[in-house]
Structures are given as C-alpha cells and as structure tokens.
N, C-alpha and C positions, 0 to 999 in steps of 0.2 A: 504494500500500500504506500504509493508516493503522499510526499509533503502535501499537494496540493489536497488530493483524496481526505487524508487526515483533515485538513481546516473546514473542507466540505461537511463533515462527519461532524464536527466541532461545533459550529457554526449552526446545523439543523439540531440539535441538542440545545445549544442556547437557545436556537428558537422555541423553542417546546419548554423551557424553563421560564423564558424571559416574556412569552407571550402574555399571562396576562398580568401581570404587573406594567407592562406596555396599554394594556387595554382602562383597565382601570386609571392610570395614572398619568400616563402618555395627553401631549393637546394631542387633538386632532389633527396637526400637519405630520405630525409622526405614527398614529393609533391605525391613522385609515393606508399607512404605509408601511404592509407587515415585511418588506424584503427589504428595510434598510438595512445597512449590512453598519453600518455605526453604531446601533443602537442596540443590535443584537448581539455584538460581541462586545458593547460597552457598557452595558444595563447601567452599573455602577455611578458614572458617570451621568446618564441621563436623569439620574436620582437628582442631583445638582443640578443638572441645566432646568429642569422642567420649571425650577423655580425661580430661575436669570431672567434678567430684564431684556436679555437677548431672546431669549424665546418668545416672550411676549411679542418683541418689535418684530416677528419671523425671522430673526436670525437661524442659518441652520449649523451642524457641523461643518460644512464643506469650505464655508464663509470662511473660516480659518483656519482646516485642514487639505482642504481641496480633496480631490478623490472622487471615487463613482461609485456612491453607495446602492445603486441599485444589484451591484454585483457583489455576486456572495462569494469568490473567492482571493485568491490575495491578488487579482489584475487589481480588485479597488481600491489598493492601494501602489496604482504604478503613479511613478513622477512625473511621466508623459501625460497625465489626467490630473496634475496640480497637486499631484496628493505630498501632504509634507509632514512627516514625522515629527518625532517631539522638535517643534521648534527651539532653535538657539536663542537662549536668551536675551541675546545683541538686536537678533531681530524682531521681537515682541513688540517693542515702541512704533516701528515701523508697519507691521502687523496693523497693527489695534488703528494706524494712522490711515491705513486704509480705505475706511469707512470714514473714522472721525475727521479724518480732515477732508471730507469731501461735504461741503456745503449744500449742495442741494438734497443730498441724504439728510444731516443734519440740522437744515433748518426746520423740518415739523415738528423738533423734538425739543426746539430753541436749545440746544447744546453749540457751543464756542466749536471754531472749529480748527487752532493753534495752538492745538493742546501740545502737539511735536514739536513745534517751535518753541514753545516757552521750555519743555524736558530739554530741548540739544542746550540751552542756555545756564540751565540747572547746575546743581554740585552735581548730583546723580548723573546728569546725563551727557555733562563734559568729563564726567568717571569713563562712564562707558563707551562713547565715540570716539576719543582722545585717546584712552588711557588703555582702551581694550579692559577694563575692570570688572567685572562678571559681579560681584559681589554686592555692588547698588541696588537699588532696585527701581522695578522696570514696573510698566502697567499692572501687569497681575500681579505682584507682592502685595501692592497697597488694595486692589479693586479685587482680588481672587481670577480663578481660572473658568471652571465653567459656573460655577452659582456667584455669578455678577449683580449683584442688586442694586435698585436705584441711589442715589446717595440720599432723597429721601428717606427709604425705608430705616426706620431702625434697628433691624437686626444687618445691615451693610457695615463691610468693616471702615466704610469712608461717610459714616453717617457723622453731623458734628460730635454727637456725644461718644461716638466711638473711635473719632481717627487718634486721637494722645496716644491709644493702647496699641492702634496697630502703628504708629509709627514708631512705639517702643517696641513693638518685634524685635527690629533692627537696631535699634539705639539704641536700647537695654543690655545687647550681647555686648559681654566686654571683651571673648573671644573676638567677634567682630570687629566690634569697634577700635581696639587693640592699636592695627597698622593703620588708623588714620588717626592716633590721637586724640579721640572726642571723648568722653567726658560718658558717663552711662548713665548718670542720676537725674537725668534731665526730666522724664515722668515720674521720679517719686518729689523732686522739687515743685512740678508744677501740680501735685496735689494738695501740695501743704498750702499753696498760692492763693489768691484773693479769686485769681481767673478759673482754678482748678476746681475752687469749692464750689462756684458759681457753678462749673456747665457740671463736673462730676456728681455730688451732690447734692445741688440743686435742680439742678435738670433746665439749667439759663440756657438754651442754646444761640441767646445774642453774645455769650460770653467766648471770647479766644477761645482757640483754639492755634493746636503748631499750624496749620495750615492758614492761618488767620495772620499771622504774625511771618509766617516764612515763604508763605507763599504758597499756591498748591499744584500744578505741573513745574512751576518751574522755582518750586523749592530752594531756597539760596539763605545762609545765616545773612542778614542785614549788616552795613558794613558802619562804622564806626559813625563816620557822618550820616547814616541813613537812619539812626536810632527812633528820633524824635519824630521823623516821616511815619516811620513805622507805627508807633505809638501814639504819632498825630490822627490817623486814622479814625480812632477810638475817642479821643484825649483832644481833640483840638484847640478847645481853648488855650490848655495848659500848655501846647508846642507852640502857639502863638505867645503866649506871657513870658515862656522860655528864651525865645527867639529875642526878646527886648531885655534879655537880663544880661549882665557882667560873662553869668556861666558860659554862655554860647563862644562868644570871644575865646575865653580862657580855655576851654575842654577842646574847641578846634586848633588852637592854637599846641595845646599839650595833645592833642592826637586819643583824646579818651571820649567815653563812648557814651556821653550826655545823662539819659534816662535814666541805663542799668548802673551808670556810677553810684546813686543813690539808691536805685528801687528795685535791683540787682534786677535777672531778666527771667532766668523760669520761677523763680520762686518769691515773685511778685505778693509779699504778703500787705496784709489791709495799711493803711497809712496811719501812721502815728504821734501824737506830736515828741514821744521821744527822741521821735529821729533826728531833732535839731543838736541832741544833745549827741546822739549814737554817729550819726553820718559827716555833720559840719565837723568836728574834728579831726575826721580823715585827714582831710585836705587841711582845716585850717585850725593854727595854734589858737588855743581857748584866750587868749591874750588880745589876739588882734583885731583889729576895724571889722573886719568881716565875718568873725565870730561873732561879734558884738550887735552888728546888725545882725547876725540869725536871731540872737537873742530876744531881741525888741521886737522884731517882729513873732516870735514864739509866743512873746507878754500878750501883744495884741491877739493873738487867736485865742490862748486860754479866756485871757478877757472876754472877749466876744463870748466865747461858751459860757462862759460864768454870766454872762449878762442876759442873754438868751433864757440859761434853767430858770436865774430867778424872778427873771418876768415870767416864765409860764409857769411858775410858782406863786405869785403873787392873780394870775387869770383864775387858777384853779381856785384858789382861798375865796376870790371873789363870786363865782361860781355856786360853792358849797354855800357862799353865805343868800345866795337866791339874786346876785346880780346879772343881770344882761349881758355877756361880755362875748357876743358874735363879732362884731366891729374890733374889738380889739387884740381875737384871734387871729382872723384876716390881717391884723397887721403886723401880727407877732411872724405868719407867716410870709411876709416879705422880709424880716430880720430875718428868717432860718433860710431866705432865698440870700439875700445880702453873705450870711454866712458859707451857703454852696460856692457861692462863687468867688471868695478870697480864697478858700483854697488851691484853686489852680492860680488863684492872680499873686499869690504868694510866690510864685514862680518868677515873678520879674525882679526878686531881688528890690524892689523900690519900698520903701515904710512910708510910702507919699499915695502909693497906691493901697497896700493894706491900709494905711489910717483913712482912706475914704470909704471904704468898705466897710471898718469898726462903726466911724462916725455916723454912719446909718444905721447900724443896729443900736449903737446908744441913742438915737436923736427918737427912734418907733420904740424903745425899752423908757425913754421918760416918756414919753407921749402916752405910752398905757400907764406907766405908774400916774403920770398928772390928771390921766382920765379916771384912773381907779381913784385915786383920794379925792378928787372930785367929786364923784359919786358917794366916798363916803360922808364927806363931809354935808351931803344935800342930804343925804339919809339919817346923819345925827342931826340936821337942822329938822328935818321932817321929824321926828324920835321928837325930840325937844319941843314942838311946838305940839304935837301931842300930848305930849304929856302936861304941856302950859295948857290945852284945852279941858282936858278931863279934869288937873285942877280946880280951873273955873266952873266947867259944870259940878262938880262936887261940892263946891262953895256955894253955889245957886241952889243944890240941893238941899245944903244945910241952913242958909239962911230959909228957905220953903219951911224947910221942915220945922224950925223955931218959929217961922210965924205963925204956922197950925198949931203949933203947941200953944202958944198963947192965947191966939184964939180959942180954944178949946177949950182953955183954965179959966176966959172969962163965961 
C-alpha cells in the first residue's frame, strides 16, 4: 500500500469521525461542503476558526494556505495550486497584508489599511526586516492564528482590557527579553499604576493601555523629547502648563525624559502632594530658589484643600441646622472646579499662576462663609424678635388676666 493509498485511507476515516461534529458545529460554507479536504484532516483547528472573525467575514483556509481542498489526497497540497505550508514567520506580516492592506476589501469593515507600514517602522518590525530576528512578534503573536477575534470582543487577546497580558507574553520572559536588555516588570508595574487599576480592576477601558501609550502596529518606546506628546494625548492641559514652565528648557537641555522624571512611566501611581517633598529633591538641593518655590507652591495647594473641606464643612452644619444652602453648593463646586484645574496648572512652575487659582477658591470659600453668617445672623434676629413678640403677648396676657381679676373681686 503506497503513501498516497495510506492518506486516502486516513482521510475517509477522518471523514467518518469528523462528520458530525462538522454538521453540528460547522457554518454553512463548510457543513454543506463534506469533501473539504482542510477541514477533514484539521477538525482541531476548525474548532478555532468557527469562532474567528475571519469566518464570519467568509474568510476560508485557502485565503492563507492556498491549496485545493476539494481534493482529498496530498495533490491538495501541491505548490503549483498556492498551497503553502507552515508559513515562515518573516512572512506572516506580509501574509495578513494581503487583505489588510487592500482598501477596497477593507473599507466595509472601516479597518485602517497601513497596518504594514506602521509594523516595517516599529521596534518589532525593523527587528525583523533589518535584523532577520524571528523572535519579535508578528501579526499572530498578538491577534492569534486561526480563533482571531474582533478587538471588540472580550475574550480577544487584543481587546483593551486584555492587551497588558498579552503583550506581557513577551515582555514578561526574561529568557527573552535577556539579549535585548529590557527590563521584565513592566506588567507587574503597570498594575500597581493609577492606569493599571483603572482598566484592570476597574474595568475603565478609556484608561491606557501599552498600546495607548506605544503605539499599536507600529509599536515604538517614545523617545525622550516625545514624552509629554505622549502623555499630552490624555493630559493636555498639563503638557500645555509644562511647555510654559522652566522644566521644559532645563530637561531638553539635560536630554531627560520630562513626565517619567517625576511620575516614573509604567508605574504611574495616583499623584501626591508628597511628591514635592519625594521628587523636587532629586534634582534640586532642599536649600535652593527652586526648592523653595516647590514649597510655596505645595502651601498653596494644601491651603486650597484645607479651605475647600472647611467650607463644605461649615455647608453641611448649615444644612443639619434646616438652612437652604443649594446656591452655595453650586459655588463650592466651582472652588473644587478652580481646584481640578491648579493641578495640572501647577505645572508651569509660576506661584502667579497657582495664586490665581487659590485666590478663587478663597474669594467663593468667604462668599459662602459671608452668606452663611448672614443667614445666621437674620435667623438670631428672626429668634430674637420672636421671642420680643411672645414676651409682649405674655404681658398682654397678664395685664388681661389682672384686669378680670379685679373685675371679678368687684
């Protein structure tokens, strides 16, 4: 019995095993086509594909195996009929480019369609075109091979709440990571993060992500000057306040890398006011001008806080005691608006700019205290002439009542 005979043999066996899990489970472009020759000796596989977003769009095997699956011995996989074995990993980008980078395929699906062009630009993908480097990764690392799912769906490894993990596949291995130098903790940093706790355990998906921040085909670390671009994104005000501070000068000048100097980069925890005391040190002697201005400007923020709790401490007292006090919450909340916004304008390094920011939360913090004592003081005049009232009527009562009485004695 030749080779060929044997796969014949093979192959109608598969068919008789793989039949009806094909029927049941199979779409229709494959159910009602019992002699594919892909499907019968790949069942395994079609497990995955059935649930790809390639099958949904009718993508088939061939698409990016080539071959003639209407034949069931090994002609359907001759070369002369496009058939191509486990494809080389060099060529997958190019592969998958096929399709994607063909626009008129792509526009009903509104997908970009320069996905290849931003990968050749990439770390990854001048690893691999340049460098011959197999070990990057290519379309299917990050997307998978045949169960591709949308990047909405959430069980996809490129959905936002799940790309950190899988781009820690790779980044996490220190074997890997090893001969390029990088660093492996980069996912357990960015859990401990302000941004990690948002998308991981919160479930924020406006919150970063690596692909938010690095970019997503054409993946690149942001380069020293790009920092604040980057994080302007997000943060704009705060890279505009930046832009007009001392820092910008100074940090281009010194060739260091703006944002993460301070607010380190994957493990971006909540903002502090410690940090005037933790970070300005770094760079500058606790002695000098520019220490001194962090300082005063650090007085004015806690100020602001402290001025902010105790006016909505003194709303609430008012409150309990049955006063009106909607107007004067309304204005408490343009102090706690006044207050959002010194904090990125604390970024410009000016105490001319924070003091006008403070000076509105103090200017709406007496405005409610002047309106609350106001109110009190109309309430003990109200109180007070009450009680001058009942007085008088009490005294009318009792002069009444001594005049019946004597009446009554004559």
């Amino acid at each position: 019995m030749n080779k060929t005979t044997h796969l014949k043999l093979d192959c109608f066996v598969a068919t008789l095993l793989t039949m009806t899990s094909i029927f049941f489970f199979a779409p229709n472009s494959y159910a009602e086509d019992e002699t594919n020759s892909c499907i019968v000796c790949h069942s395994e596989k079609l497990t995955e594909f059935k649930e790809s977003i390639h099958m949904a769009r009718g993508v088939t095997c061939i698409e990016c195996h080539g071959g003639d699956p209407k034949i069931m011995d090994t002609s359907a996989m001759d070369v002369n009929k496009g058939f191509k074995p486990k494809i080389p990993k060099k060529d997958v980008p190019q592969l998958c480019a096929s399709c994607h980078s063909n626009v008129k395929m792509m526009t009903p699906y509104g997908l970009p369609t320069d996905q290849l062009d931003h990968y050749k630009v990439s770390h990854h993908g001048r690893k691999l075109f340049e460098e011959n480097d197999e070990n990057v990764a290519v379309c299917t690392d990050c997307h998978g091979v045949h169960l591709i799912l949308s990047k909405d769906n959430p069980k996809s490894s490129v959905y936002k709440g799940a790309l950190p993990k899988t781009c820690a596949k790779c980044h996490s291995n220190k074997k890997l990571m090893k001969d390029y130098n990088i660093p492996t903790d980069q996912y357990e940093q960015y859990q401990d993060s302000v941004h990690g706790t948002a998308l991981l355990k919160n479930g924020n998906l406006s919150s970063p992500n690596c692909a938010r921040c690095h970019g997503v085909h054409g993946a690149t670390p942001p380069g020293v000057s790009e920092v604040s671009m980057v994080c302007g994104q997000c943060h704009n005000n705060t890279r505009e306040y930046f832009n007009k501070s001392p820092h910008k000068a100074a940090m281009k000048l010194k060739g260091l890398s703006e944002c993460t100097m301070c607010h380190s980069n994957h493990r971006i925890l909540k903002t502090d006011i410690k940090m005037f005391d933790d970070v300005c040190k770094k760079c500058h002697d606790q002695n000098s001008k520019e220490f001194q201005l962090g300082s005063e400007i650090k007085a004015n923020i806690i100020n602001a806080h402290k001025t902010i709790d105790k006016t909505e401490e003194l709303i609430k007292e008012a409150e309990e005691a049955g006063i009106y006090m909607e107007d004067e919450k309304a204005l408490l909340e343009d102090a706690k608006t006044n207050l959002i916004q010194l904090l990125p304008a604390q970024h410009t390094l000016s105490l001319a700019v924070v003091r006008d920011y403070t000076s509105k939360i103090d200017s709406a913090s007496n405005d409610i205290t002047n309106k609350i004592d106001e109110i009190k003081d109309e309430l003990r005049v109200r109180k007070l002439a009450v009680i001058l009232v009942w007085i008088v009527v009490l005294f009318i009562v009792l002069l009444i009542t001594l005049k019946i009485r004597r009446l009554s004695a004559k």
